[in-house]
C-alpha positions, 0 to 999 in steps of 0.5 A: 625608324622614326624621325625623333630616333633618327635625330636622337642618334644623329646628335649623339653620334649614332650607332651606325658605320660613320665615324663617331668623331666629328669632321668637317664633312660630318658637320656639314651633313649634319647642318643639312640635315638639320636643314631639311628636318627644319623644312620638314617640321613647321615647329622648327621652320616658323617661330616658336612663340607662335606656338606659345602665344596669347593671341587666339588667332596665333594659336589657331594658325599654330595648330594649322600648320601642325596637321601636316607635320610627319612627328605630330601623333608623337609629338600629341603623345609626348606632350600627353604623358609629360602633362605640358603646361600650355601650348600647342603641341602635336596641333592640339592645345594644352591649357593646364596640362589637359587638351582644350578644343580652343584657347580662350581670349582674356576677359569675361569668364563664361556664366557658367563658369561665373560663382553663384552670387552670395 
């Protein structure tokens, strides 16, 4: 089973022989689940600004951790066909929907990027 459809049916109660009503102890397995999925997965463990940032040095951090990330192929895949805006997502960055090999700092655009003088 993959880990988002574990999660999926963890926070909607699930399709297995637990009770679907929630418990005191249901609760508490749940927060320790969420625990060790946080553990698991650096989007959830580190601050998620670190995966929106400006800086190039943050976004080349961000996409370190992602590549040993157990959801990153579907992370990658799910960003792909909903065409994100930016970011980095399944350790790759997006810019425009597209997948660049690296983001850009601010300032002067490459030349060959540059409009031909008029």
């Amino acid at each position: 089973m993959r880990l988002t459809t574990l999660l999926d049916t963890l926070n909607q109660g699930g399709s297995g022989p637990w009770p679907t009503t929630p418990t005191t102890s249901a609760a508490t397995d749940g927060d320790a689940f969420d625990r060790l999925v946080a553990t698991l997965i650096p989007c959830r463990e580190h601050d998620a600004e670190l995966w929106f940032a400006e800086s190039t040095a943050d976004v080349e951090l961000a996409k370190s951790l992602c590549q040993e990330c157990p959801v990153r192929a579907g992370c990658l895949a799910g960003a792909i066909a909903r065409e994100e805006p930016w970011g980095v997502w399944g350790g790759e960055v997006f810019v425009g929907g597209v997948v660049v090999p690296r983001k850009r700092g601010r300032g002067r655009p490459r030349k060959d990027e540059a409009a031909p003088a008029a």
